[in-house]
N, C-alpha and C positions, 0 to 999 in steps of 0.2 A: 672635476673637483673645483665647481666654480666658489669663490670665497668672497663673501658680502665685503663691501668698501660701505662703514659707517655712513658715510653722507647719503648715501640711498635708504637707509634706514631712520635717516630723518620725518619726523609725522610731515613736514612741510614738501615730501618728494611723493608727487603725482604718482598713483598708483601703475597710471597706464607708462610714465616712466620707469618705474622700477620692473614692471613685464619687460620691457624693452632691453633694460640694461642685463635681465638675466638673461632674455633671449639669447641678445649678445652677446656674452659671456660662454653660454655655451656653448654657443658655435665655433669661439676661440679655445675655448677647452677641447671639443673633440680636433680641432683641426691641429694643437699640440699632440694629442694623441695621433697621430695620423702622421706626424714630422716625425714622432719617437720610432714609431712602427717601420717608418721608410727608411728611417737614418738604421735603424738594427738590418734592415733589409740589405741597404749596402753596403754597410760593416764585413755582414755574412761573403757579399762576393769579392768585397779585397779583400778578405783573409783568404780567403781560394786564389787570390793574386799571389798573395805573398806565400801559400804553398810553393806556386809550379815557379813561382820566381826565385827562391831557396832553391827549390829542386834543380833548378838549373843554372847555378850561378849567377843569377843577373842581380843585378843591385836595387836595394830598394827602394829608391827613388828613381822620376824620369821625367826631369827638369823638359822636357819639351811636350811629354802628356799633360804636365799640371799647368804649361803655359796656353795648350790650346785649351784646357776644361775653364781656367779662369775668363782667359777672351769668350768663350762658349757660354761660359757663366751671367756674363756680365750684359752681354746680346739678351740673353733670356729676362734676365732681370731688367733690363732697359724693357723690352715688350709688354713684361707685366709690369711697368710700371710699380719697381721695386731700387732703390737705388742701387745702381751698380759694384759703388765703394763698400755699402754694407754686402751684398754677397759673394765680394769676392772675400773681406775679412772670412764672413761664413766658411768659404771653398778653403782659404787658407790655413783657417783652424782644422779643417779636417781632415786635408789633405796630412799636414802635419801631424796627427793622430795616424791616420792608416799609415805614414812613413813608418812611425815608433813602432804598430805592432809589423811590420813587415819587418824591420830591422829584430824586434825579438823573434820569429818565426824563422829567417836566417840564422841566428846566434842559435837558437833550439836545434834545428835542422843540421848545422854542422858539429853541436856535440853528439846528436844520436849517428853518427855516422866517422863521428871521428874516433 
């Protein structure tokens, strides 16, 4: 869904520029689609976290898993030459998201059994 930016649609913007910028353009479009696709992918497997972690009483967070995935994180993003400080906000925002649904998956799991 790439979306024209006016100033490329200027008569004075080289045509061989404007191939370029949609080139590039799309390639950040599908590599969004591809972030969305990954990010549903592991959504799916810690909600399967926060099944068997409901099922068994444990809590749903684990302040020493999210401390090595952020150092983990941050390694990786250092390699790709990605800054570190932004992927670990990234890991943090979502880390906090799969806590919330883990925490409703417990709350649901102890009224069907309560």
């Amino acid at each position: 869904m790439t979306t024209s930016d006016p100033g490329t649609n200027h008569p004075d913007v080289d045509e061989a520029v404007r191939a370029e910028l949609n080139r590039l353009r799309e390639s950040i479009d599908n590599i969004d689609a591809a972030v969305v696709h990954m990010l549903a992918e592991r959504f799916k497997c810690t909600q399967q976290v926060g099944v068997l972690k409901a099922e068994h009483q444990l809590p749903p967070a684990d302040p020493a898993r999210e401390s090595r995935q952020i150092t983990r994180l941050r390694e990786l993003a250092k390699s790709a030459r990605l800054d570190p400080a932004f992927a670990e906000k990234l890991l943090n925002f979502i880390i906090a998201e799969v806590i919330r649904h883990h925490e409703t998956i417990a709350g649901e799991t102890r009224g069907s059994t309560g």
